[in-house]
C-alpha positions as CSV (number, residue, x, y, z in Angstrom):
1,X,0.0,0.0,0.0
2,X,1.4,3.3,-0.9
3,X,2.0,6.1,2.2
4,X,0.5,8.5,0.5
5,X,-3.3,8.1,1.0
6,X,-2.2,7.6,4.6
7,X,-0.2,10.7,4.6
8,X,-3.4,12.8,3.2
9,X,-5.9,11.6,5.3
10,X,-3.6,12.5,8.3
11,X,-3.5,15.7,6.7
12,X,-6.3,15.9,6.7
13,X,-7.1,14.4,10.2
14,X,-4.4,16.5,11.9
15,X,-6.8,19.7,11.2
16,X,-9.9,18.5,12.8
17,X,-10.6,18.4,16.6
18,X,-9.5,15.2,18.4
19,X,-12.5,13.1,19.6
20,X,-10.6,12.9,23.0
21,X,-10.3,16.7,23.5
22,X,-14.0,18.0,21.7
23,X,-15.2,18.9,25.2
24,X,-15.2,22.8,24.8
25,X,-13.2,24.4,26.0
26,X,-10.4,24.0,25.3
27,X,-10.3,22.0,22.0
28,X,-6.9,20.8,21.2
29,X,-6.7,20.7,17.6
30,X,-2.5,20.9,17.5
31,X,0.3,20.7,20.1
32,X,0.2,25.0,19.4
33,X,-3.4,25.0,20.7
34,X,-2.0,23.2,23.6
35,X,0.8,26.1,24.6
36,X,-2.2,28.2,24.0
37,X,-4.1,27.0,26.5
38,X,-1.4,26.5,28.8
39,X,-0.7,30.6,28.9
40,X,-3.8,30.9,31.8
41,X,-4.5,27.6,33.5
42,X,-6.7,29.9,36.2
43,X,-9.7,28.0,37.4
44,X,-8.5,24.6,35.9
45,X,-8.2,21.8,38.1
46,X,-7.8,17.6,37.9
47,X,-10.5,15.7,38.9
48,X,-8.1,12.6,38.6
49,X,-5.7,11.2,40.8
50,X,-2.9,13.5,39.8
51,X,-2.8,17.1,40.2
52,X,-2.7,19.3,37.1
53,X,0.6,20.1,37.4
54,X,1.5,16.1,38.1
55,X,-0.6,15.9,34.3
56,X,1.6,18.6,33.0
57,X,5.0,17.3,33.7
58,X,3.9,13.6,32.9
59,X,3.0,15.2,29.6
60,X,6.4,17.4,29.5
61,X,8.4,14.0,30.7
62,X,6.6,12.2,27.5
63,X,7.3,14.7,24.9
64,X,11.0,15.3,26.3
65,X,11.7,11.4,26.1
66,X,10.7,11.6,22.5
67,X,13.9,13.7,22.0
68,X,16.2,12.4,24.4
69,X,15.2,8.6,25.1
70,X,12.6,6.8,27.3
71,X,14.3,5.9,30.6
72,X,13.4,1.8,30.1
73,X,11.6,0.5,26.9
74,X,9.5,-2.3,26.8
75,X,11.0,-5.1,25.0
76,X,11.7,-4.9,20.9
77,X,8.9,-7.5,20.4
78,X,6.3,-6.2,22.1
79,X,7.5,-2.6,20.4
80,X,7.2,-4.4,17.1
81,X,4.0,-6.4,18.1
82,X,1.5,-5.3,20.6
83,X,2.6,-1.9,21.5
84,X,2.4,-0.7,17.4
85,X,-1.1,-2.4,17.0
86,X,-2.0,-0.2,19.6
87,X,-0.8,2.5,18.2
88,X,-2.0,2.2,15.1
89,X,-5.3,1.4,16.9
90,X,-5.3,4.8,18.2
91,X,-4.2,7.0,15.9
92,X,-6.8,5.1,13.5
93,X,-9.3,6.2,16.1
94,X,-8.3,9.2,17.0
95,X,-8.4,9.0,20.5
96,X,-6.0,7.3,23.2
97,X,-7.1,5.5,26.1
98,X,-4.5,4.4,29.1
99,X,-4.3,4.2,33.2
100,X,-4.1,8.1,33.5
101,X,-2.6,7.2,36.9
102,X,0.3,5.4,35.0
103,X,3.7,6.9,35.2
104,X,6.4,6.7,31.8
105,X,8.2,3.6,32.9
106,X,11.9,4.3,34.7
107,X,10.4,8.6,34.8
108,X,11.2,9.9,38.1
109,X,7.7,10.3,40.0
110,X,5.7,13.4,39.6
111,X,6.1,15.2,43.4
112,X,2.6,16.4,44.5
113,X,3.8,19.3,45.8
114,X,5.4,20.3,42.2
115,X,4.3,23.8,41.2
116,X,1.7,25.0,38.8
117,X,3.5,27.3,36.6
118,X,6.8,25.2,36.7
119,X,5.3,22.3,35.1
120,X,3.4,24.6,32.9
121,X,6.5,26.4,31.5
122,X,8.4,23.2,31.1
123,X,5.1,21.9,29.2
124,X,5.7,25.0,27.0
125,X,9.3,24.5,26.9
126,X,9.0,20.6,25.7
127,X,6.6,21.5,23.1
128,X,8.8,23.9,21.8
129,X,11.9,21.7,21.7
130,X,9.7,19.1,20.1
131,X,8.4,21.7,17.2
132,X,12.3,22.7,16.7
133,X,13.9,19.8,16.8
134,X,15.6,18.4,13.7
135,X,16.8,15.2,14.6
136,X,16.4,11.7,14.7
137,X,13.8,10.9,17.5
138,X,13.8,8.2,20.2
139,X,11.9,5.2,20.0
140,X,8.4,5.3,22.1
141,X,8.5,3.1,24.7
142,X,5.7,0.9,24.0
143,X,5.1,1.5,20.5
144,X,8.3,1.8,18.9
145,X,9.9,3.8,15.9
146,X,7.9,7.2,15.0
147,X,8.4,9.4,13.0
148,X,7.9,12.9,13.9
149,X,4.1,13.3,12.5
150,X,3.3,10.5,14.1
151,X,4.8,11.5,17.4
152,X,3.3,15.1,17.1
153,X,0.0,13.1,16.7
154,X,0.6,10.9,19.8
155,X,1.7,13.6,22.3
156,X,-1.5,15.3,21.4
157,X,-3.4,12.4,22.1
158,X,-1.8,12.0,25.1
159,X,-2.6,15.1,26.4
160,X,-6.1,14.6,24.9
161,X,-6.6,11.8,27.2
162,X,-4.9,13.0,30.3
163,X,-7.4,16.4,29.4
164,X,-10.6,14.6,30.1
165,X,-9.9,14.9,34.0
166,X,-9.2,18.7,34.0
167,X,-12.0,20.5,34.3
168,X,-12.7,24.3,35.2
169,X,-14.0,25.2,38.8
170,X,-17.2,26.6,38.9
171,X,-16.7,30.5,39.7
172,X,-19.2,31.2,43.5
């Protein structure tokens, strides 16, 4: 099968508004929408087990490993096997699901008491490394080789799905 109708209908897909993040607002359209967002978090709050700022440095750690390297990778069978069905299972879809209580295997933990605005800017500061980097990428953990579309395509899903617990607090 030629790439090319795959590569036009993600195209065409990377324009519309992820299933997994259509709850307005905010809807995530692009990793730029989410650094957008990320500018005033005021009134935003998890509803999850993890604090926001836990959900934005998991997200940080996620897109920072796809630069540098994942701190342990599953093994290269289940990379080549399970883990890309899966991907390719959500990124036909459109939507990720996972344990949004499950931390990047090897990452350091995520410290409760970790502040707001310092895992926002490093949020910001991942997604622009990832936007302005050049260079090979790392393998994903779990589901192997991507290139950088793909990748793009999987943070943001990633931070779709880790979204659906952050809701806004309801002003008195």
């Amino acid at each position: 099968m030629s790439t090319t109708p795959r590569r036009a209908v993600l195209a065409l897909g990377a324009a519309a508004v992820l299933p997994g993040c259509s709850t307005p607002p905010p809807r995530f359209a692009s990793l730029g929408a989410v650094r957008e967002v990320l500018v005033d978090l005021s009134g935003l709050h998890s509803t999850g087990p993890w604090t926001l700022a836990q959900v934005l440095a998991h997200a940080a750690q996620s897109i920072e490993y796809s630069i540098v390297g994942y701190p342990a990778l599953k093994p290269a069978w289940f990379r080549a096997s399970v883990g890309s069905a899966a991907w390719a299972w959500f990124d036909a879809r459109a939507q990720m699901s996972h344990p949004l209580d499950q931390p990047i295997p090897g990452a350091p933990d995520l410290s409760p008491a970790l502040s707001l605005d310092e895992a926002r800017l490093r949020l910001i500061r991942a997604i622009d490394q990832f936007e302005q980097h050049t260079g090979a990428l790392q393998p994903h953990f779990a589901y192997g080789d991507l290139d950088k579309a793909s990748y793009a395509r999987a943070h943001l899903l990633h931070i779709c799905n880790h979204w659906s617990e952050i809701e806004r607090v309801a002003s008195a």
